[in-house]
N, C-alpha and C positions, 0 to 999 in steps of 0.2 A: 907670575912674578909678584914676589912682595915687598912691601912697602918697609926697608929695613928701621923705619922711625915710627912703625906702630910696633905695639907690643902690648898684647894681652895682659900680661902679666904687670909691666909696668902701669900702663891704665889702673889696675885692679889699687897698686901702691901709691897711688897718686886720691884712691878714692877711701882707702884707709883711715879710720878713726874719725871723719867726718861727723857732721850730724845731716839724719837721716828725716822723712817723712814723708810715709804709703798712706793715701787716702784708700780705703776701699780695703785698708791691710788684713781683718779680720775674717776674709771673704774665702774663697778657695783661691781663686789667682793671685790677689793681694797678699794671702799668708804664706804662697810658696815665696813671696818677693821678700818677705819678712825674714823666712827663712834662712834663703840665699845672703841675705844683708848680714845678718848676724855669725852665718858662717862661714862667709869670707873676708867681708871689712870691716870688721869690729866695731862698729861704732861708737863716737864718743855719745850720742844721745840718738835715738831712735824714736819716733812720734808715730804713732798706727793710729788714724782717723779712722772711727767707721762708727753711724750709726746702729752698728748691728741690728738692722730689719734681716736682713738676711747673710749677715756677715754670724761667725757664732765668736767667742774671748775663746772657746775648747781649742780652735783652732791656731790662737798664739799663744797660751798657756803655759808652753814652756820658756817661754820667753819672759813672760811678765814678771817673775822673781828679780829680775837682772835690772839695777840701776839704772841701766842705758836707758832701757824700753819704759813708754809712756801709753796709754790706752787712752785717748780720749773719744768718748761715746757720745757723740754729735751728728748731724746732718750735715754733709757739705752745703748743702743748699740754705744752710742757715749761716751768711756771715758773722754774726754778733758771735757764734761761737769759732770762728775762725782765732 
């Protein structure tokens, strides 16, 4: 049985044009999340933290051209750069 007041779809319109930010986003699982964010909920600003030690920028590249999307190259474990 389902819940007729979920809806995938509406979730999704509800999550639309926000602002976004993937710690870990240049990474292999953090840039499919990158990914998925920009090609479904368009967002209005997108923030991808990653120190890239092991994150690589090749992996969200296509994305950095675009307004939305911001690269910052920090440690999470460093708050002063939060």
């Amino acid at each position: 049985m389902t819940n007729p007041e979920f809806s995938v779809q509406q979730d999704l319109e509800r999550l639309r044009g926000l602002s976004w930010c993937v710690v870990g986003g240049a990474g292999f699982i953090g840039s499919h999340f990158v990914d998925a964010i920009m090609a479904q909920l368009e967002p209005s600003r997108l923030v991808v933290f990653d120190s890239l030690r092991s994150g690589s920028r090749s992996r969200i590249s296509s994305h950095l051209s675009q307004e939305a999307v911001e690269l910052v190259e920090a440690d999470v474990q460093n708050i002063d750069s939060l």
